[in-house]
N, C-alpha and C positions, 0 to 999 in steps of 0.2 A: 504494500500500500504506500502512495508517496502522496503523504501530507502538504496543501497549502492551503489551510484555513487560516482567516483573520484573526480568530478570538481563540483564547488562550480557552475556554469553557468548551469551544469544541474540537481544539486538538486536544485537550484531556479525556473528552469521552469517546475520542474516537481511536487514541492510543490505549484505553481502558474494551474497549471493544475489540481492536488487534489483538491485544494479547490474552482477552478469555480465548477468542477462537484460535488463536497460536498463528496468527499472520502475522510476517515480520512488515514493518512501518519503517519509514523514511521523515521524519519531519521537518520543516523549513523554520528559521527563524527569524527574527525581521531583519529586512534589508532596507527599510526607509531610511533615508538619508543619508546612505552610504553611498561614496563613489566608485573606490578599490575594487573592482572584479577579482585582483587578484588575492585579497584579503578572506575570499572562503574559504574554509575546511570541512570536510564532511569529520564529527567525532561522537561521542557520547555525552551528552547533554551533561550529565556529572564532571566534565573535565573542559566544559566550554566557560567561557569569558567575555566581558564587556558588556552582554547581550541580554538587554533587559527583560524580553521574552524569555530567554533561555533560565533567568533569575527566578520567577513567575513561575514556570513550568517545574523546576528541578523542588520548589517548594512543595508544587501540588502532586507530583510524580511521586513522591518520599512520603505524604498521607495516604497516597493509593497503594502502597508500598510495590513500585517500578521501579528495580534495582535497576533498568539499562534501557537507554533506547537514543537511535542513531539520528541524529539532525545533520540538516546545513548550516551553519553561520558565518558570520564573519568579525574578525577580528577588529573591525576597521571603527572607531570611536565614530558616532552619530555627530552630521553636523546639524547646526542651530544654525537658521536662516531668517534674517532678520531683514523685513522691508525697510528700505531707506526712509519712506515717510512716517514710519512707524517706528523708527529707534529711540526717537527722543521721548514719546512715552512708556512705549510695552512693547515688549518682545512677541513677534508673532512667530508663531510656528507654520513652517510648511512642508509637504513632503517632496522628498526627491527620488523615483524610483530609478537611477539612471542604473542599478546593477541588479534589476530583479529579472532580469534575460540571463544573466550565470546562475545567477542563484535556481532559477527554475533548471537552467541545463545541467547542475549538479547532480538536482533532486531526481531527474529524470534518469541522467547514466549510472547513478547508484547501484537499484536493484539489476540493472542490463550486467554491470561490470560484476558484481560482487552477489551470488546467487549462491 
């Protein structure tokens, strides 16, 4: 199975539903705001970093008690994009998806390479 849901609620039920039925999963972790393609790694969400999804996830994985499961992420710190007209009072946030074309071509050669 290779995970790219939004919401952290439903790659939890749905890596909680691979593994009653003993299907191995691939999940993705966020790519917003990254630019570095070459900053992903495929690892074990237990040994991943930076990745605020991956923080979120490895909390609710350890209540479900998921000792293991293989993600995409990347190493690459989030940027913070702030509109010029908007700096001088608030910080706006925006997303930049310019590296979720690797990130998906990861998640996809995963299961093909490693079976």
């Amino acid at each position: 199975m290779v995970d790219a849901i939004d919401t952290v609620t439903g790659k939890i039920n749905l890596v909680l539903q691979c593994r009653d039925r003993n299907i191995p999963i691939i999940c993705s972790m966020g790519a917003g705001n990254k630019l570095d393609p070459t900053k992903f790694e495929v690892a074990d969400i237990y040994k991943t970093s930076v990745d605020p999804i991956a923080r979120v996830m490895r909390k609710k994985l350890k209540e479900n008690r998921v000792k293991k499961l293989k993600v995409v992420y990347s190493k690459e710190k989030p940027l913070t994009i702030v509109r010029a007209a908007a700096a001088r009072t608030a910080s706006v946030r925006r997303e930049v998806h310019a590296t979720a074309i690797s990130g998906g071509q990861c998640r996809a050669a995963f299961p093909l390479c490693h079976r």
